[in-house]
Backbone as numpy.savetxt, mean C-alpha at the origin, in Angstrom:
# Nx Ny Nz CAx CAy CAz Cx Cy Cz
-3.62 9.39 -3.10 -3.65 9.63 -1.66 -2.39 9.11 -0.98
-1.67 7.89 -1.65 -0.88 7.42 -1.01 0.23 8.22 -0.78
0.50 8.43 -2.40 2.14 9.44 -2.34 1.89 10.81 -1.80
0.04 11.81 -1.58 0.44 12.70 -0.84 0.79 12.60 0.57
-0.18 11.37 1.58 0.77 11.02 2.63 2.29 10.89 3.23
3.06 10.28 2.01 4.47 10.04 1.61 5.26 11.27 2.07
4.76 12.04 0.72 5.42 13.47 0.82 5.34 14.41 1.80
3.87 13.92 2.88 3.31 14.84 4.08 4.49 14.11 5.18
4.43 12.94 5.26 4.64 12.51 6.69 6.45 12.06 6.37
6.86 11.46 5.56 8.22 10.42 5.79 9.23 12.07 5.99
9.39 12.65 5.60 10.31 14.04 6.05 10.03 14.32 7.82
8.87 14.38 8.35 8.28 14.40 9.43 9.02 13.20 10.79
9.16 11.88 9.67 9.84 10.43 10.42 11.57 10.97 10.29
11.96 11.56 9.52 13.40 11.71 9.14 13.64 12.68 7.95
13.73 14.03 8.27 14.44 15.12 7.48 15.54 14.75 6.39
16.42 13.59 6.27 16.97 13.42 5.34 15.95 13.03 4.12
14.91 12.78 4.27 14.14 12.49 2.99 13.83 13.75 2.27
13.94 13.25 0.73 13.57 13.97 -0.26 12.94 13.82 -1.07
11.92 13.98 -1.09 10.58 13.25 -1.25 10.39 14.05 -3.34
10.48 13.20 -4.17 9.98 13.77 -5.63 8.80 13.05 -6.13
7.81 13.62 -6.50 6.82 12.72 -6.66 6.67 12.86 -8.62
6.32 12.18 -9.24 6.19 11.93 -10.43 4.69 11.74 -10.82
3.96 12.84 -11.68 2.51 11.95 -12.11 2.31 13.02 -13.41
1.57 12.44 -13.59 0.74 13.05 -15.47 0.95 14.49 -15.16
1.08 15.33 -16.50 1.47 16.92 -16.40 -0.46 17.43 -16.13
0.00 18.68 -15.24 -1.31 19.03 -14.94 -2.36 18.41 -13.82
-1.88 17.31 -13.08 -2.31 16.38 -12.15 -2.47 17.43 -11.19
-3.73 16.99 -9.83 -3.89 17.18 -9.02 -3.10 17.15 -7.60
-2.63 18.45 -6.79 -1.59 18.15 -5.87 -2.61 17.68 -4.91
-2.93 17.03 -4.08 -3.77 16.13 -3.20 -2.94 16.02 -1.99
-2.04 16.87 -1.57 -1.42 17.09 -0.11 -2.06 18.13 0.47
-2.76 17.53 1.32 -3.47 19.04 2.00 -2.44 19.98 3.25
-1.35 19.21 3.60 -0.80 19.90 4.90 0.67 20.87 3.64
0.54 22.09 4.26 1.64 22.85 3.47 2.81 22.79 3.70
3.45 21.77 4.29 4.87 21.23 4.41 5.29 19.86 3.72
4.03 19.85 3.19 4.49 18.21 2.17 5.52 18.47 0.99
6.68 18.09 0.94 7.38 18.09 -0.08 6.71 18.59 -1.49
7.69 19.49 -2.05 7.02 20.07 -3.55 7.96 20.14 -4.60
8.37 18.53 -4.92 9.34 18.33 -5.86 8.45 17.33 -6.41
8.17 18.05 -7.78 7.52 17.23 -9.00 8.26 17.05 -10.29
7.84 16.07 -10.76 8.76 16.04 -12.26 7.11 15.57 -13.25
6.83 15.81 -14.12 5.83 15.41 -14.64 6.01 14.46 -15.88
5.54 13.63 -16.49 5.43 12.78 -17.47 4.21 11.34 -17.23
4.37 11.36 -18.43 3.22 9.90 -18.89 4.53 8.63 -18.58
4.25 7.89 -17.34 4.80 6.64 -17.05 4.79 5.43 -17.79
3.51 5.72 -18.81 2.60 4.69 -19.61 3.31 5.16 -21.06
4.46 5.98 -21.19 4.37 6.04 -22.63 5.74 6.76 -22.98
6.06 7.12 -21.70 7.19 8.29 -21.65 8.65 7.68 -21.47
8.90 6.45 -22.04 10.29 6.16 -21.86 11.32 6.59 -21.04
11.60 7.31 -21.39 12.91 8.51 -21.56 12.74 9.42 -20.41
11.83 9.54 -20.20 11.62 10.46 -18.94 11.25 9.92 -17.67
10.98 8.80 -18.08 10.90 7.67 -16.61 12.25 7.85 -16.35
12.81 6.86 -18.00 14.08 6.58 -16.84 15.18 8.01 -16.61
14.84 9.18 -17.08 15.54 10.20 -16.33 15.43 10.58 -14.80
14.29 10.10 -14.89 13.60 10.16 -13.18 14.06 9.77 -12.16
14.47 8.14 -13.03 14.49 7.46 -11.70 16.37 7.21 -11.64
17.25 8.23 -12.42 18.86 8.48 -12.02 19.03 8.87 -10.83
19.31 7.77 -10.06 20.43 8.70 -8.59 19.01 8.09 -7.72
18.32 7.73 -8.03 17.12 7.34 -6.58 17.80 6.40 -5.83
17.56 6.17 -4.63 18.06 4.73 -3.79 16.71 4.62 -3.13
15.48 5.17 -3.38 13.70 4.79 -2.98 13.12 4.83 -4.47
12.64 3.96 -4.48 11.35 4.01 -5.38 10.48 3.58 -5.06
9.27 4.46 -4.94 7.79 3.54 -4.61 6.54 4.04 -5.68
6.62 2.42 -6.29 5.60 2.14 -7.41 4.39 2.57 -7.36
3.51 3.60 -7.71 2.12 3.94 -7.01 1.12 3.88 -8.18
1.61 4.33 -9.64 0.62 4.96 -10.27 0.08 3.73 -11.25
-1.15 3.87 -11.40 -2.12 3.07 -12.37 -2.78 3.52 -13.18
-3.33 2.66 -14.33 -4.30 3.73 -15.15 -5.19 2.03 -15.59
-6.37 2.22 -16.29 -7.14 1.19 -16.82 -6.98 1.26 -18.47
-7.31 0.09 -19.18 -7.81 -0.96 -18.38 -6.22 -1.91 -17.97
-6.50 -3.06 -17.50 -5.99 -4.00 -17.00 -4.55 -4.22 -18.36
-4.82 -4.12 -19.32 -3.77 -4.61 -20.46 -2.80 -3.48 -20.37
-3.23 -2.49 -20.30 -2.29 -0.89 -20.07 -1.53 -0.97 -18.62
-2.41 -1.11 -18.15 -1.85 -1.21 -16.70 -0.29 -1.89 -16.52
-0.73 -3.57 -16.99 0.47 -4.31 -16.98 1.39 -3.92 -17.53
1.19 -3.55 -18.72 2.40 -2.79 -19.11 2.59 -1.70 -18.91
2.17 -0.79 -18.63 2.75 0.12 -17.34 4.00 -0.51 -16.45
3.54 -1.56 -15.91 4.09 -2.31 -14.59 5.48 -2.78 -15.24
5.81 -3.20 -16.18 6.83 -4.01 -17.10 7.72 -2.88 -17.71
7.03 -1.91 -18.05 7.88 -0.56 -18.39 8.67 -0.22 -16.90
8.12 0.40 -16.12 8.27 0.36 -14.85 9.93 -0.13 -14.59
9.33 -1.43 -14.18 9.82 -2.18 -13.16 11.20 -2.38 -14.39
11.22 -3.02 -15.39 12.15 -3.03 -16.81 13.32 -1.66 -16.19
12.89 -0.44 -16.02 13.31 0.55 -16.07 14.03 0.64 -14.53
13.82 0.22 -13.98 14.27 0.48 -12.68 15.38 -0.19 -12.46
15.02 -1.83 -12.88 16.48 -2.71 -13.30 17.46 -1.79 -13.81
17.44 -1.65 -15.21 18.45 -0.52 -15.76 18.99 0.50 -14.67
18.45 1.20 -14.44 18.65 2.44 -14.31 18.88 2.62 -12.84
18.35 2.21 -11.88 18.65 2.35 -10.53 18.66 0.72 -9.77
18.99 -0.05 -10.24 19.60 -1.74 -9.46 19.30 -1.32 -7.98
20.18 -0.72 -7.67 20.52 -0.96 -6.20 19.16 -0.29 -5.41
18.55 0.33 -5.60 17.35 1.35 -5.16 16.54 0.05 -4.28
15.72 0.83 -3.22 14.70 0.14 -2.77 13.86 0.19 -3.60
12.74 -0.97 -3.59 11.38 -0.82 -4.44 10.49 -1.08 -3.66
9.02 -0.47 -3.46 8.16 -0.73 -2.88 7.32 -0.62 -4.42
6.50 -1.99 -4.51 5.61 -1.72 -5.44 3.88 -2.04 -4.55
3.61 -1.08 -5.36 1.70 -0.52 -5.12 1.27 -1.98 -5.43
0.57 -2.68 -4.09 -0.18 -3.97 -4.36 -1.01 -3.47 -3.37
-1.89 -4.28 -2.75 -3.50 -4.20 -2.12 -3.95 -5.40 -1.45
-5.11 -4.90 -0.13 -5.52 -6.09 0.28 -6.43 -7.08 -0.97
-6.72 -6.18 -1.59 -7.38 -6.47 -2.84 -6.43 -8.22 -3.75
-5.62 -7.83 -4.05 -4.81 -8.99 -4.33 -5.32 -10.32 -3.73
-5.32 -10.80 -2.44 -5.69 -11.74 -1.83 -7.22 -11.47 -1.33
-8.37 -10.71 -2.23 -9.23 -11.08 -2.15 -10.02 -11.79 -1.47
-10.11 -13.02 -2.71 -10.76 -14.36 -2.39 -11.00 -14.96 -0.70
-9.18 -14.60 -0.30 -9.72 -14.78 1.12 -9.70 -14.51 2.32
-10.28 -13.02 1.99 -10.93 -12.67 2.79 -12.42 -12.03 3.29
-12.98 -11.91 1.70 -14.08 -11.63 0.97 -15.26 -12.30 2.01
-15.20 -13.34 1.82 -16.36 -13.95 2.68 -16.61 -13.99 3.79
-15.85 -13.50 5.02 -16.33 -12.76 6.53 -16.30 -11.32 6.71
-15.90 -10.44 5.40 -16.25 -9.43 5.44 -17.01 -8.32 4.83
-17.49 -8.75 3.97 -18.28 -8.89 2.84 -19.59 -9.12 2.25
-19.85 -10.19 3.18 -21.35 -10.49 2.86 -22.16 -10.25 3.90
-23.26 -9.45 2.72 -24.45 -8.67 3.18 -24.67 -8.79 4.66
-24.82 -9.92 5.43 -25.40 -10.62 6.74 -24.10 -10.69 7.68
-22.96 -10.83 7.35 -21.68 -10.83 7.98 -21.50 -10.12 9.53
-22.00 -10.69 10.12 -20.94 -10.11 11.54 -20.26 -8.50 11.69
-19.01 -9.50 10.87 -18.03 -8.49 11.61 -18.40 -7.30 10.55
-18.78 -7.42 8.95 -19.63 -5.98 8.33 -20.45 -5.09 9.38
-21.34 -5.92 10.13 -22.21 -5.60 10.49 -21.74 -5.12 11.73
-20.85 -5.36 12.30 -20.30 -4.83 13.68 -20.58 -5.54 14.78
-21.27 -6.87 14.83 -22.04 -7.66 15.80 -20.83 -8.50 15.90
-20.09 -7.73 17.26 -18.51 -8.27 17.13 -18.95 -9.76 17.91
-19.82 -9.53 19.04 -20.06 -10.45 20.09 -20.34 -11.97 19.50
-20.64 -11.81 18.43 -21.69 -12.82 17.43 -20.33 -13.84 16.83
-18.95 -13.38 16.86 -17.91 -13.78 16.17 -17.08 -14.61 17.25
-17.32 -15.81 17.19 -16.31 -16.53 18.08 -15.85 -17.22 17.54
-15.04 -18.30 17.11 -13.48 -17.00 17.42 -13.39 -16.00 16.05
-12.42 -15.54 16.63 -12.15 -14.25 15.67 -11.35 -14.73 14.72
-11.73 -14.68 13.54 -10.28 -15.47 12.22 -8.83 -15.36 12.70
-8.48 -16.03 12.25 -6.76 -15.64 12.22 -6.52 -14.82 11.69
-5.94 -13.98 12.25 -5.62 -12.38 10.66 -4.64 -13.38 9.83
-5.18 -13.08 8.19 -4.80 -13.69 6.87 -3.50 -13.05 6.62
-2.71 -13.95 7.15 -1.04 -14.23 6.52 -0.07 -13.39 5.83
0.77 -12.57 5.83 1.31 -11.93 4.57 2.06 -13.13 4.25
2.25 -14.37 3.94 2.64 -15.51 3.17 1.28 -15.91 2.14
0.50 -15.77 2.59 -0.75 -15.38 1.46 -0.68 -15.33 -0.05
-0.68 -16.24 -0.63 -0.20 -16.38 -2.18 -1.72 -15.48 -2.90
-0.83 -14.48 -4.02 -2.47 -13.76 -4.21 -3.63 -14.75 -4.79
-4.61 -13.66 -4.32 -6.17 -15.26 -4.95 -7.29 -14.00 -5.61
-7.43 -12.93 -6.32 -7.85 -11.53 -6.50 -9.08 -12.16 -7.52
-9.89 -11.41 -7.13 -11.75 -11.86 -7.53 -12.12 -10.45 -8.97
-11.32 -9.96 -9.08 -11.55 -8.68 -10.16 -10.05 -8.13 -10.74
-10.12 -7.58 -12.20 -8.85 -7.00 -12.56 -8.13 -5.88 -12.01
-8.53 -5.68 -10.54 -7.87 -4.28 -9.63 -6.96 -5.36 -8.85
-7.53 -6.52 -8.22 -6.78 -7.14 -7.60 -5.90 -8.14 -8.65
-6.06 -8.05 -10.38 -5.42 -9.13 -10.55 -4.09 -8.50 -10.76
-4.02 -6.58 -11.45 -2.99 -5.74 -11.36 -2.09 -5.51 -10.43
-2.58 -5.91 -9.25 -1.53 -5.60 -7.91 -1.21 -7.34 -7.95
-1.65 -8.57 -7.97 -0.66 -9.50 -7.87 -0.08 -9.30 -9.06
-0.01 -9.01 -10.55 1.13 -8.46 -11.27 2.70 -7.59 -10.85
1.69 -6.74 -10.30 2.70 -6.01 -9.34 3.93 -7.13 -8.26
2.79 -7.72 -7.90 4.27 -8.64 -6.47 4.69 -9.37 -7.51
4.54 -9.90 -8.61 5.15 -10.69 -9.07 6.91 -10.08 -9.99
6.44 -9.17 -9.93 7.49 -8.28 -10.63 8.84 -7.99 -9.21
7.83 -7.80 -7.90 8.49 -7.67 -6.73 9.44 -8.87 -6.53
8.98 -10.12 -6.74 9.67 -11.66 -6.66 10.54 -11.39 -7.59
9.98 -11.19 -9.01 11.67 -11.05 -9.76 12.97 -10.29 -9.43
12.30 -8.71 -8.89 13.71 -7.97 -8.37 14.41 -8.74 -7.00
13.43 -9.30 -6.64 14.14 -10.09 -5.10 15.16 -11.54 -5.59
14.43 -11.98 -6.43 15.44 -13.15 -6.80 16.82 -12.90 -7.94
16.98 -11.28 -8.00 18.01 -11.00 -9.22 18.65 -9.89 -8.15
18.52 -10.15 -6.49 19.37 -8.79 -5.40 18.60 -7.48 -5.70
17.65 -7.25 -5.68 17.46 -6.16 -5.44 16.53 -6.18 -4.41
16.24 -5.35 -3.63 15.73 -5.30 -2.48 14.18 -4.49 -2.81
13.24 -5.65 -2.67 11.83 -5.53 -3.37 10.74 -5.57 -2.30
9.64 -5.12 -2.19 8.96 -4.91 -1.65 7.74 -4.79 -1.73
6.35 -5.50 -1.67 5.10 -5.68 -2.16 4.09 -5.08 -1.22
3.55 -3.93 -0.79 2.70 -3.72 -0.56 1.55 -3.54 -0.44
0.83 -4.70 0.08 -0.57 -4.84 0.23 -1.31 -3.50 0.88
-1.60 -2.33 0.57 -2.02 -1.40 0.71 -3.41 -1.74 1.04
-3.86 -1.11 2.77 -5.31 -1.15 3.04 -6.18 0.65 2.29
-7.11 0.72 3.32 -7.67 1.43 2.60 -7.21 3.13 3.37
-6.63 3.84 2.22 -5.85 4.86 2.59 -6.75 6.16 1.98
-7.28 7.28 2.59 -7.64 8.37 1.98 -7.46 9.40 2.16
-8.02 10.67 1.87 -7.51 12.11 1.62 -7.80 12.86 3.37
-8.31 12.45 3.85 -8.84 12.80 5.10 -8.38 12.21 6.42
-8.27 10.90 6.37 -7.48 9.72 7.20 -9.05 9.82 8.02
-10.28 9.34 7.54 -11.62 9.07 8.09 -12.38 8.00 7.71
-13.45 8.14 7.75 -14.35 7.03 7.22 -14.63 7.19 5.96
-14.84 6.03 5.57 -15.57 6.01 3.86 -16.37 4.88 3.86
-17.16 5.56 3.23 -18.46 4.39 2.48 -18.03 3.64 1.86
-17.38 2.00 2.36 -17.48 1.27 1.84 -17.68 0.04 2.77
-18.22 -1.33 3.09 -18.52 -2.23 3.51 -17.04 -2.86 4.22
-16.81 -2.81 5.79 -15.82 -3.04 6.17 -14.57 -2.24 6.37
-14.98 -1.14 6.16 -13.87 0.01 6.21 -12.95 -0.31 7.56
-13.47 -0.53 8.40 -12.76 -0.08 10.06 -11.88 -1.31 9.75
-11.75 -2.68 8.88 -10.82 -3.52 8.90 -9.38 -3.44 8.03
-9.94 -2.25 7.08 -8.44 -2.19 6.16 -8.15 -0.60 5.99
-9.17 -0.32 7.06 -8.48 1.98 7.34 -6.76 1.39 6.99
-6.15 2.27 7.14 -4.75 3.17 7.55 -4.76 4.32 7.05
-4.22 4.81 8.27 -3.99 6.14 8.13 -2.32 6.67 7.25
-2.22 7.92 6.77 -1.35 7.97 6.20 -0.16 8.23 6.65
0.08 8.61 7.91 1.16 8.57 8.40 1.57 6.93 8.72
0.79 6.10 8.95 0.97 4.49 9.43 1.51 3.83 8.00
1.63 4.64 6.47 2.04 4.10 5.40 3.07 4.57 4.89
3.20 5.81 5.74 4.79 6.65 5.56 5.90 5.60 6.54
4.84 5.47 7.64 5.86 4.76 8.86 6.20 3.16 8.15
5.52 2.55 7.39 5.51 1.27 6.86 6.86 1.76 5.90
6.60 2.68 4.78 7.95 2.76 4.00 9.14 3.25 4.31
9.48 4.10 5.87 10.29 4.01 6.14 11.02 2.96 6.95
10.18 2.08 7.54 10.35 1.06 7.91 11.17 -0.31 6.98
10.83 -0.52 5.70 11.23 -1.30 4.71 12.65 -0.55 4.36
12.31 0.97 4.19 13.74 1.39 3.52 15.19 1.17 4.82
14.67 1.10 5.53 15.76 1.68 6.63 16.12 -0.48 7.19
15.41 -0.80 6.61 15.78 -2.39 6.90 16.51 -3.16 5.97
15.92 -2.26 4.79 16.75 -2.81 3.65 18.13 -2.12 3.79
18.58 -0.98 4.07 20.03 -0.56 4.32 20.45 -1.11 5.05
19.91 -1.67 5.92 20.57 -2.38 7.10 21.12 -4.05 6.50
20.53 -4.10 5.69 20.63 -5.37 4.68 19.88 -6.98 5.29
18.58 -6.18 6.04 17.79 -7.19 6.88 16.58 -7.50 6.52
16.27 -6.88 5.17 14.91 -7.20 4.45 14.72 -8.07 3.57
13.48 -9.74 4.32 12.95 -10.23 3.39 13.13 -10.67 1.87
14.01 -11.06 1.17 13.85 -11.26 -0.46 12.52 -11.17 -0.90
11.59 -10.30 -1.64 10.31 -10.55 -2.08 9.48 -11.20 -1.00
9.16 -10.04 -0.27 8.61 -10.06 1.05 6.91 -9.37 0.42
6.05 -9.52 0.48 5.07 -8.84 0.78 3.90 -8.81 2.16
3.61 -7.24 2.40 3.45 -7.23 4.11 1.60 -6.09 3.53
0.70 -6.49 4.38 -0.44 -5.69 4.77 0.09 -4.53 5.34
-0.27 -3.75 4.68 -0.25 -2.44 5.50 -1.33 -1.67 5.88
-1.61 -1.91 7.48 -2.82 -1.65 7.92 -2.39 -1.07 9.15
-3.23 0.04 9.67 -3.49 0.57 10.95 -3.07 -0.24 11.95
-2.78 -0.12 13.03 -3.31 -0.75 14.41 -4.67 -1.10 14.52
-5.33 -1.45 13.57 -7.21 -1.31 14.23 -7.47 -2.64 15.06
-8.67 -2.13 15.85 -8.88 -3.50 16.89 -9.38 -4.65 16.34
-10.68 -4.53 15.06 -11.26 -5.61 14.32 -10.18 -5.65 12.99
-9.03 -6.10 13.19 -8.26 -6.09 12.41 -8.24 -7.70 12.03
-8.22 -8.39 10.54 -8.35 -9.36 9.70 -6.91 -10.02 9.10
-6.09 -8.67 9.44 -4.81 -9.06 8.69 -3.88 -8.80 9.15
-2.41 -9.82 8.71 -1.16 -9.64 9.75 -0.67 -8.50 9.56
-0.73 -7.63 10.72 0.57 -7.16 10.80 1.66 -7.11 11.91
1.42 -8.26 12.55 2.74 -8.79 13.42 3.64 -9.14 12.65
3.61 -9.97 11.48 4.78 -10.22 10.90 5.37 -8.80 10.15
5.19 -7.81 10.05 5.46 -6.71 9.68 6.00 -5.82 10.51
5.16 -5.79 11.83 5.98 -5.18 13.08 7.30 -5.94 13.39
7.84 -6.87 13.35 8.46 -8.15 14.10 9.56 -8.27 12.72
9.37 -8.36 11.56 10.40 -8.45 10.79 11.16 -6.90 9.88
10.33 -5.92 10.14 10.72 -4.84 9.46 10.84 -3.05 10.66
10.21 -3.99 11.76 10.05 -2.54 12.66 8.51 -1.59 12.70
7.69 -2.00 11.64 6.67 -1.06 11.38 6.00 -1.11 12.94
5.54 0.36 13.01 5.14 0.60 13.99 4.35 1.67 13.91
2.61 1.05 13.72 1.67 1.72 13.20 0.88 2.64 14.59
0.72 4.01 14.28 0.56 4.95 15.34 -1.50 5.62 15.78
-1.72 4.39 14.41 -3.25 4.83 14.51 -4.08 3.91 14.66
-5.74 3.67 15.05 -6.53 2.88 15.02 -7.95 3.02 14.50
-8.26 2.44 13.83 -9.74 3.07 13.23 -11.12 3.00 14.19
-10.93 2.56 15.34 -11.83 2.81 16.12 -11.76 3.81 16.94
-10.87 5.16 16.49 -10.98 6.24 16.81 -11.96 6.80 16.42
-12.73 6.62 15.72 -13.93 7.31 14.97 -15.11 6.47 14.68
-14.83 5.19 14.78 -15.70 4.19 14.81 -16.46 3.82 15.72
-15.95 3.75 16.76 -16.11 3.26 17.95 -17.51 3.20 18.64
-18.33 4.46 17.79 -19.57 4.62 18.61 -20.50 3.89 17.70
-20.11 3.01 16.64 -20.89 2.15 15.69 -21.39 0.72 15.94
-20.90 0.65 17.42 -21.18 -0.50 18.03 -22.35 -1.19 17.39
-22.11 -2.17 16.76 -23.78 -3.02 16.46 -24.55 -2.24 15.04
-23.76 -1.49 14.77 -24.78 -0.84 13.77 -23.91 -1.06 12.19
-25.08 -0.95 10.92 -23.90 -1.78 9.90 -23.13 -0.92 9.69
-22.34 -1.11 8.71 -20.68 -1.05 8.51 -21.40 0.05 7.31
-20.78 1.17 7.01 -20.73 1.99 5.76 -20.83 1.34 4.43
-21.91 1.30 3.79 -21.53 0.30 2.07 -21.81 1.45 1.38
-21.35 1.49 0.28 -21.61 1.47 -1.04 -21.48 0.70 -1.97
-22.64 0.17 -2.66 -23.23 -1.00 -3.73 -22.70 -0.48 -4.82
């Protein structure tokens, strides 16, 4: 969902983009608007050496997206990857695929459990409202989805401390529709997909400027009103400037619970 957003919206922010997307031969195109970029290259990332790094000749963007299970594949996925990018494109931006998921642990417990408030929408019931949780946030991930994306930033810290201009994205919850989904707390980690196009052009166009963060990682979340997580330090150090809110569609859920699936 992420990279068809990418390919839908960052041409939309700035026509010089040229958007190539890379995934398994035979994959699903998952851009529903018919102006999304339609430059594919196909190969196994997980196995394909040689054709990664043909891929990634001449890029000055790269953004890390694709995963597979379990957790041992994955990482190395991530090490092939990231290994390859050193080589082959140094100077390139990197945005690598991380998650609110990563830092978990804490945030799990005011949004999360069964009886919870702000799950539940009983905003009135919440005084005060948390501090939205930090992008200085060292990861704390409760399952091997979140332990793969702090793999991920950690790979981000290495390209930042060897000059390359790295980038960790804590990715909220992004889908094919830019709507609701059944899951417990949705309206706190929505973004919409243009608000994740606007986030990566935001990083790329800061990093040319030569004003981005060393191994920075930033939430990338909506504007939403019951929002949990920073993204002032994201607006304020990179420009992001998120154009949506999830209580566009929420809104009439006042008091009533939050969408789960168990």
């Amino acid at each position: 969902m992420i990279g068809a957003g990418l390919r839908t919206y960052l041409p939309k922010l700035d026509p010089e983009y040229r958007v190539t997307s890379a995934d398994l031969p035979g994959a699903d195109d998952r851009a529903t608007n018919p102006d999304a970029h339609q430059h594919f290259v196909e190969f196994d990332a997980s196995k394909d050496d040689a054709e990664l790094r043909k891929a990634l000749e001449g890029r000055d963007l790269v953004v890390y997206l694709a995963r597979i299970d379990p957790l041992s594949e994955m990482n190395a996925m991530t090490d092939r990857v990231f290994k390859a990018i050193m080589d082959v494109c140094p100077n390139a931006v990197v945005i690598g695929s991380s998650s609110v998921h990563a830092t978990g642990a804490a945030y799990y417990g005011y949004t999360r459990e069964e009886n919870s408030p702000i799950a539940n929408r009983r905003f009135d019931e919440v005084d005060p409202w948390p501090e939205p949780l930090s992008v200085m946030t060292e990861p704390c991930p409760t399952g091997d989805y979140g332990v793969e994306k702090a793999y991920v930033e950690a790979w981000c810290h290495r390209l930042g401390a060897e000059g390359q201009s790295a980038v960790a994205a804590r990715w909220g919850g992004i889908n094919a529709t830019n709507g609701k989904k059944d899951e417990i707390s949705y309206f706190t980690v929505w973004c919409h997909q243009e608000d994740s196009a606007r986030f990566v052009d935001a990083c790329y166009k800061t990093a040319r400027a030569g004003k981005l963060r060393p191994s920075a990682h930033y939430y990338v979340i909506s504007d939403n009103t019951y929002n949990v997580f920073d993204i002032e330090t994201t607006k304020r150090e990179i420009g992001y400037e998120p154009q949506h809110h999830a209580e566009s569609f929420y809104g009439d859920d006042e008091g009533a619970p939050s969408l789960r699936a168990d």
